[in-house]
N, C-alpha and C positions, 0 to 999 in steps of 0.2 A: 689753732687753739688747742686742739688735742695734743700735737706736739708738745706745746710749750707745757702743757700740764705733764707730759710724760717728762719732756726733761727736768721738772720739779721735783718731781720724784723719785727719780734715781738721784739725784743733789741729795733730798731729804733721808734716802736710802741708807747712802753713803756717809752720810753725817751721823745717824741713827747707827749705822755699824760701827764708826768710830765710839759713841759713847757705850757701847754695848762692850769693848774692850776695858774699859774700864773697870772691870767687875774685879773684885779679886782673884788670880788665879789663871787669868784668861789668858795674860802673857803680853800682853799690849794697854797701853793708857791712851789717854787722851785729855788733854789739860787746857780749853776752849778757852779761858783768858787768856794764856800767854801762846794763843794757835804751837804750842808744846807736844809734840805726839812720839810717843816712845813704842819700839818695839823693833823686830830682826828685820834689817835690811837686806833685800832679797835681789838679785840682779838676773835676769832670763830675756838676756839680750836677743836670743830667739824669738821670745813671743813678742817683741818690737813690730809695731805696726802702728796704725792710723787710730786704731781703736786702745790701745797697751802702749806706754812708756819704756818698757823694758827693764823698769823698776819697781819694786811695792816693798812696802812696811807691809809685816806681818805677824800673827802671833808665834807663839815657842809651839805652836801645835802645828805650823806651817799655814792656816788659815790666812788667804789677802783681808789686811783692814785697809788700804788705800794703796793705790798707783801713785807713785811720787814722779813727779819733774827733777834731777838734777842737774840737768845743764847750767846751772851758777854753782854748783857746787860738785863737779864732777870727780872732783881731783878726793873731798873728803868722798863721795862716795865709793869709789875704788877702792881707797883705803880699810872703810869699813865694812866690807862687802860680806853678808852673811856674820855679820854680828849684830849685839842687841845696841841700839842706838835709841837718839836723842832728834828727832828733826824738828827744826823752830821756821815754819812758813808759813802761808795763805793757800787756803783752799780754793780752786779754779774751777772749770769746766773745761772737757776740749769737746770741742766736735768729733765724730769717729766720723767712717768712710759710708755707712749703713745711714748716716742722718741722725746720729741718736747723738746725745750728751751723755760724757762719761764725767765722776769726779776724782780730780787731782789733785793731792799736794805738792806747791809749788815750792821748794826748800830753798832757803835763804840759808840755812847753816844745820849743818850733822856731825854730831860730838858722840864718844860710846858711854852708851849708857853708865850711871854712874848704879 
């Protein structure tokens, strides 16, 4: 029970970061009808692990607003790597190696920002 209410919470965290992007000026959006989330595509194929992707959207001040999946879309993610982009997906959870739930953007498509 306790688990499942922490992993609630870092979901709600994470979601609550995203709209917190929103603000003007922050350098990141987030646009919850069309799961739309714009901001610099980051790649630290380093910190790749059980618990990191190796990838995050993030704001112009370098701050992570989410860990993205782009294994369906790997090819635009390359491409755009360290520019300010457009990701259109589904928000996920993974499991980490600790036992904890992290949240993920699962990206179906990454355009540069317009």
């Amino acid at each position: 029970m306790i688990k499942r209410a922490f992993e609630l919470l870092v979901l709600v965290m994470a979601v609550a970061s995203l709209s917190a992007c929103a603000h003007k000026g922050a350098g990141g959006n987030a646009d919850a009808g069309s799961n739309s989330f714009s901001g610099t595509l980051r790649n630290d194929a380093a910190a790749a692990s059980s618990e990191n992707t190796g990838w995050s959207l993030g704001t112009s001040a370098g701050q992570t607003i989410v860990m993205v999946d782009v294994s369906k879309v790997a090819e635009q993610a390359k491409a755009l790597e360290g520019k300010r982009v457009t990701i259109t997906g589904q928000m996920s959870t993974k499991k980490a190696a600790n036992d904890t739930t992290v949240a993920v953007l699962v990206a179906d498509d990454i355009q540069a920002a317009r």
